[in-house]
N, C-alpha and C positions, 0 to 999 in steps of 0.2 A: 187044507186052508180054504177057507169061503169068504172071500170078499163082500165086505157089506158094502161098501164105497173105497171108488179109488179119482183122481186126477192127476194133473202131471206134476203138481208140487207132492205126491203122495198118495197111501190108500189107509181104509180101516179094515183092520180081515180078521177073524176069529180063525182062532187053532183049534183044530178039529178033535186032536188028539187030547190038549188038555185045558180047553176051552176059555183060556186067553183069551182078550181083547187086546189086539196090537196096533195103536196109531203111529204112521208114519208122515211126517208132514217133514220136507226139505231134510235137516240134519236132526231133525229131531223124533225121539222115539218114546212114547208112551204105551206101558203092559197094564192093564188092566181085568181085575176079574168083572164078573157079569154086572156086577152091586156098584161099584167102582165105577164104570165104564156109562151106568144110566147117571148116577153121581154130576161126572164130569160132563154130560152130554148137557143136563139140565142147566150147567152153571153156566156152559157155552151159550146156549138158544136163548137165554136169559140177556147176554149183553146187549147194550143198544151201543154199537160200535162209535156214531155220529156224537151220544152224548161223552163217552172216552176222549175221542177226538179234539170235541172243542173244551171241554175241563183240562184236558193237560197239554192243550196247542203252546204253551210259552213253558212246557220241560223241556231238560237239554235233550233228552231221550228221543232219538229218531221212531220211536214204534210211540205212541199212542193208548194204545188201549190194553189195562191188566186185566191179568185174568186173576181174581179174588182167590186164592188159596188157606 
């Protein structure tokens, strides 16, 4: 396993043996291949978390900001 990033909510680590991308963040778990994993990186680095924030500050929704799928 080679961790690329880890914190205490989580890490992201590549499997060595059949080179996976596995995010872990709290209870949640994303497998990703190599193509997939740059995919989803892009759509992340992409958000502007502050303009989420205030477009949907009056949803019932305690979390804020989607992630486009």
């Amino acid at each position: 396993m080679e961790i690329i990033s880890q914190t205490i909510n989580g890490k992201i680590f590549k499997c060595t043996s059949c080179s996976a991308i596995h995010i872990e963040y709290k209870n949640i778990n994303f497998n990703f291949s190599q193509i997939q994993y740059n995919h989803f990186k892009k759509i992340i680095l992409k958000i502007d978390g502050k303009e989420f924030e205030e477009r949907n500050r009056h949803t019932v929704y305690r979390r804020k900001i989607i992630i486009p799928t």
